[in-house]
N, C-alpha and C positions, 0 to 999 in steps of 0.2 A: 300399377298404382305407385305414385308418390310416399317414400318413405317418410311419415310425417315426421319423425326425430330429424330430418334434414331442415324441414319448414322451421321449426324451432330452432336448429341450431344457426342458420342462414338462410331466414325470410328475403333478405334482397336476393340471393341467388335463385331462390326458386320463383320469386315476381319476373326479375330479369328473363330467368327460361319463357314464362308463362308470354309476356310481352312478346317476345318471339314467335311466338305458338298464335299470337293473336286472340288470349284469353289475359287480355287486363282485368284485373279489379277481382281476380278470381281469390287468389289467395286469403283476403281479410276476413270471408266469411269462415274459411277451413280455421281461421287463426283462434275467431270468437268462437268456436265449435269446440274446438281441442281444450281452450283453455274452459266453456262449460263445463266438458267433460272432466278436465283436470282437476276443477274444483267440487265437484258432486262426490268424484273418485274419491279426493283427500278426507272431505268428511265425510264420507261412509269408514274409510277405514281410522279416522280417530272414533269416528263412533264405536267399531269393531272393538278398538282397543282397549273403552270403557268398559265393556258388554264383558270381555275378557277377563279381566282385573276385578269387578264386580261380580263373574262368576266364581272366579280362582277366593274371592271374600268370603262367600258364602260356605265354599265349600270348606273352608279351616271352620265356622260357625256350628257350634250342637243345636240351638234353634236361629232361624231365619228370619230376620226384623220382616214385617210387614212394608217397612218404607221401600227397602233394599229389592224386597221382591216386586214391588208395584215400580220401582225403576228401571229393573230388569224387562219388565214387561214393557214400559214405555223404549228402551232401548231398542227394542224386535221389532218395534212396529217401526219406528223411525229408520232402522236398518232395513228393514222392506220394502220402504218409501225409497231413499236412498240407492237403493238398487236396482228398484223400475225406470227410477230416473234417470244414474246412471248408463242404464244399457238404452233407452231413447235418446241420450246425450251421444251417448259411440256410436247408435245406428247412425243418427243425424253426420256424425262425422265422417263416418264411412260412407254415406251417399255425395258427401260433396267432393271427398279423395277421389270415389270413383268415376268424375266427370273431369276430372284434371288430365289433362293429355300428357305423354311421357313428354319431359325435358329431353330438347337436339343435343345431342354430344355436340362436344367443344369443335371439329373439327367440320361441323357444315354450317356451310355458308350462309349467310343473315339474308333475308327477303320476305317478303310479303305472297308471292302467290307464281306459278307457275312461271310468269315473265321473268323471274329471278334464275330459275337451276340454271345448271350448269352441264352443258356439252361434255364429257369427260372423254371420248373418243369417238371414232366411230369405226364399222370395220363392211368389208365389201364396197362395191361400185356399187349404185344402180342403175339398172340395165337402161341402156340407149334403143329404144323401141325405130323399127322400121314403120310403125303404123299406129296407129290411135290409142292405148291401151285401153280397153275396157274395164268397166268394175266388175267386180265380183257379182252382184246382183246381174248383171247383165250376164255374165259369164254361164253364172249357174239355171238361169233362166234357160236359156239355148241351149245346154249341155243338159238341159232335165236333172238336174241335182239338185237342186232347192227348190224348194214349192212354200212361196209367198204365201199365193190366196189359200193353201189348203191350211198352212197355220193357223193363219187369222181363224179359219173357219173353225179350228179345233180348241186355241185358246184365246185368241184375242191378237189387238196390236202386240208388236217388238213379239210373234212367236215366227218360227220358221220351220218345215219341215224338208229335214237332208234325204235323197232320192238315190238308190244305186250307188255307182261309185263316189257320190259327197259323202254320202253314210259312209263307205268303206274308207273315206278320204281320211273322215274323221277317226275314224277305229285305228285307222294305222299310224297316224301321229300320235295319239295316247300311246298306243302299245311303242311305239319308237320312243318315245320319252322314257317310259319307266324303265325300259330293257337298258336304255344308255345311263342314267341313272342308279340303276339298281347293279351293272356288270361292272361298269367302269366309274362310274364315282361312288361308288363305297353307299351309298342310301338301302336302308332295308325297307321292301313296301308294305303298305299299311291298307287296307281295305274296311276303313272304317262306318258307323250308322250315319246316315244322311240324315234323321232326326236326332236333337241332341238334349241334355235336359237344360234347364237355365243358366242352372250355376257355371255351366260349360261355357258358356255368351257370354256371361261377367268374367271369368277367368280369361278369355281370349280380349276383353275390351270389346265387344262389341255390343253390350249392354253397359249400364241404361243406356247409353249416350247414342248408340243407335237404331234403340227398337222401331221406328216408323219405317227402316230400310229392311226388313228381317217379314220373311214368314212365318206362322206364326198359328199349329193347330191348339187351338185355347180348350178343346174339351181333355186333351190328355198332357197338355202344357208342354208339346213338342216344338222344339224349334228347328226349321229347317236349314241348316250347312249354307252360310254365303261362301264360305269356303272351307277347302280341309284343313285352312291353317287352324280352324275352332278348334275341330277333335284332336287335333296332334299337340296343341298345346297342353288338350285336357289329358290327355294320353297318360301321365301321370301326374293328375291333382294330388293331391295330400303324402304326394311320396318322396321319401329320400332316397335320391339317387350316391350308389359308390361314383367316386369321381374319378376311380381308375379308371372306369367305361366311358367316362365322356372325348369326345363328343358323341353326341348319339344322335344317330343322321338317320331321319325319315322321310319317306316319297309317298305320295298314295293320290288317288285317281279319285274325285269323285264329280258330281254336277253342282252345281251353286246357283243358291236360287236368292235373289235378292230383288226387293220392289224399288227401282230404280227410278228414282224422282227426277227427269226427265225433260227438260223445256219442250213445249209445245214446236215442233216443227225440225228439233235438234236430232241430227243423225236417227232420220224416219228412215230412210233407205236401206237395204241392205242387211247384212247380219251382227256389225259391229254391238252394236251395243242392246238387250233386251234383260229380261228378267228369269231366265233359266240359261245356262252355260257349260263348257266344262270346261276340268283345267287339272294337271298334275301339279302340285305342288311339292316343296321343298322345308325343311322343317328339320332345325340343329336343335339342340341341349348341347349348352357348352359351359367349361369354366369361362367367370369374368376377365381374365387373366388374356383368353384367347379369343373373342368374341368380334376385336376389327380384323383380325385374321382370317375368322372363318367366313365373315362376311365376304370377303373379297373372296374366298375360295368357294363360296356360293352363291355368286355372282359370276364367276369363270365358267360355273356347270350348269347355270342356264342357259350363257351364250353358247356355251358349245351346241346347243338343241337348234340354233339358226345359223352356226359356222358350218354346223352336217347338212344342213337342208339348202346350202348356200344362198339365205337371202341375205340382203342387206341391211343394219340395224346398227343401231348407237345409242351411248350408255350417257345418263341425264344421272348426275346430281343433285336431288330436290332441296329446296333451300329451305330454313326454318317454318314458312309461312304455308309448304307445302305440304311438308311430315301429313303422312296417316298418324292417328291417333296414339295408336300404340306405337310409332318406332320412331327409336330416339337417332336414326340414319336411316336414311335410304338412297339407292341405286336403281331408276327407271332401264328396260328394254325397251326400246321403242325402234319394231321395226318396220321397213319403207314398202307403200303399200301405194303402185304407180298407178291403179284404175284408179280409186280413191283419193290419189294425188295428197298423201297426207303420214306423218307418219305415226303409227298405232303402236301404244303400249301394250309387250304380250308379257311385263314381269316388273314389278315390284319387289326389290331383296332390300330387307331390312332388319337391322337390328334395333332388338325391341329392351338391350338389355337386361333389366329384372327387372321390369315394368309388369310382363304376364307371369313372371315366376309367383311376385308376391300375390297376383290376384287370384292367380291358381293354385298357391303353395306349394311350389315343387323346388327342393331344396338338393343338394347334395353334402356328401362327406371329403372334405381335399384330401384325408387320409384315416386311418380306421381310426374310431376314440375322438377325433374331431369332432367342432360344433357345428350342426348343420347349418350353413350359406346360402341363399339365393343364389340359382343360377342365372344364365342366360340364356333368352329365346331368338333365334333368331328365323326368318322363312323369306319364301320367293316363291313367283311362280315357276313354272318348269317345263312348261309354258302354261300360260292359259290359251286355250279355243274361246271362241271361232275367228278369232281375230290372226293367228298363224296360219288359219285353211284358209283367211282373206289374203294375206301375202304369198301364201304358194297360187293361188288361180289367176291373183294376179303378176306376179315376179312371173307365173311358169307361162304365162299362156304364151300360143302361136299365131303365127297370119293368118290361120286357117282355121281360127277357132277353139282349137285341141288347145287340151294340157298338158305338157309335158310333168310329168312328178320328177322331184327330187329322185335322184336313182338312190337313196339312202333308203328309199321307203320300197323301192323294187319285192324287195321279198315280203312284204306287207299287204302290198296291195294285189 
């Protein structure tokens, strides 16, 4: 959420972001909101102050005029008016803050939509094939690891069901992610509920602004995990964090279910894209102080998850126009995926600033007796599936059919 004292103090600055973001005209309605609010606020509390001074009257008085009392009375009631209206006045303002997308930090680049990012590196060859590469669909079809028709028949289009060793394919890249994660880069993991309550959704931004993407059980008001970046954000709603322990680096495994609004005919094939998933994710608490540092240093500990499995992949700077909602940076993984002939993002690391601090309330202390701060949120994927089991069946496969695995995964599978 947008610090409204910023709106106030520098309306062009935060139009100018929003222009960016491709949300013109957004700001004026936040602007008529606040100042309602401002002024409902100001006279409830000169009314207070009447009501105050009119009682402090009274009370020096041995008997109480009748006018004095039938004013006091008129006072209460205008104060209870005043103050229904004032908190309709802040809801209202609070629903239009929370449709404002974080402000791009200074340092990414201006564009309108994917055609803009930016190439930042890349790392690996990809592999010069002796023979046709196949997809992944075809792969797992022959190899009996993935069964198409038996999804469909269990939940529908975009499901898939993993067979033998795709199942174990898949169990062993989760378990290799968190163990490298959790040994070697410093993440403690997190095994969090895959249903969440709401206020969890608005803390993470992914409420209002995305309820039609969200499942969503309405008789006990559960919402189903698009991802674990939700719960780790909520991990400590209403809490103040010592900021001698920050950063404080989380990992945690779970499935993500998102109703994914889909062109008619767009990537039908295959396991790419569908409405259940998994994905280990990646997830700081940092001071603001440290926050483009850590980014880069977790964005190092994703790549490292495709420099062990050695596939080939390259890191995109997304430009203004591209930002997810919440994060004021980000850095794409997108790795090369040669049946497919295309290359597939498995990680989005972003920093989200105190964009999810302020909607989740999660503060720290820089030192003891200090006023508590907004932190910084920052996450990635670490990878997400199925889309790294589509670059190993593809990057691995042989003339013969067979799959070679990364030997990283050897003791896994």
């Amino acid at each position: 959420m947008i610090d409204i004292r910023l709106i106030r103090e520098d309306r062009p600055l935060v139009e100018r972001a929003m222009e960016l973001r491709g949300s013109t005209d957004a700001i004026g309605p936040v602007v008529e909101a606040d100042e309602r609010h401002l002024k409902l606020l100001r006279e409830m509390e000169g009314l207070r102050a009447r009501h105050n001074q009119t009682s402090k009257q009274l009370g020096r008085m041995k008997e109480r005029p009748p006018g004095l009392m039938e004013e006091m009375k008129d006072l209460g009631e205008q104060i209870a008016e005043l103050q229904r209206g004032t908190k309709e006045a802040k809801d209202a303002l609070d629903a239009l803050l929370l449709e404002l997308p974080n402000m791009p930090h200074e340092s990414v680049p201006e564009g309108k939509d994917a055609e803009d990012n930016i190439i930042v590196r890349s790392w690996g060859t990809p592999r010069q094939f002796e023979f046709e590469p196949a997809s992944h669909w075809d792969i797992g079809e022959r190899l009996d690891i993935i069964d198409f028709v038996r999804g469909v028949k269990l939940s529908g289009s975009r499901f898939y069901v993993l067979k033998g060793l795709g199942a174990r394919l898949q169990r062993a890249l989760i378990s290799f992610m968190l163990d490298l994660h959790t040994k070697e880069h410093g993440y403690r993991e997190i095994y969090p509920p895959f249903m969440l309550r709401k206020e969890c959704m608005v803390g993470s931004g992914n409420l209002p602004k995305f309820a039609d993407n969200l499942y969503h059980d309405a008789e006990e008001d559960f919402w189903f995990v698009p991802t674990a970046e939700v719960p780790l954000t909520n991990l400590h709603r209403d809490e103040i964090l010592d900021g001698s322990e920050l950063p404080v680096r989380y990992v945690a495994y779970t499935p993500c279910f998102r109703r994914e609004k889909m062109a008619a005919g767009k990537d039908t094939r295959g396991i790419k894209r569908g409405h259940q998933f998994d994905k280990v994710e990646l997830y700081k608490y940092v001071r603001p102080d440290d926050s483009d540092a850590e980014l880069l240093t977790l964005l190092t500990d994703a790549e490292e998850v495709l420099q062990k499995l050695e596939l080939p992949y390259r890191v995109v700077q997304l430009c203004t126009g591209d930002l997810g909602f919440a994060s004021c940076k980000t850095f794409d993984i997108e790795v090369w995926a040669p049946g497919c002939g295309e290359w597939l993002e498995v990680s989005s690391c972003s920093n989200c600033g105190d964009f999810q601090a302020r909607r989740a309330n999660v503060r720290f202390r820089a030192e003891v007796g200090s006023k508590p701060q907004f932190l910084h949120t920052l996450n990635g994927s670490g990878l997400a599936l199925p889309r790294v089991l589509i670059a190993v069946l593809e990057n691995c496969q042989q003339a013969d059919g067979s799959v070679l695995v990364p030997e990283i995964l050897n003791r896994y599978m």
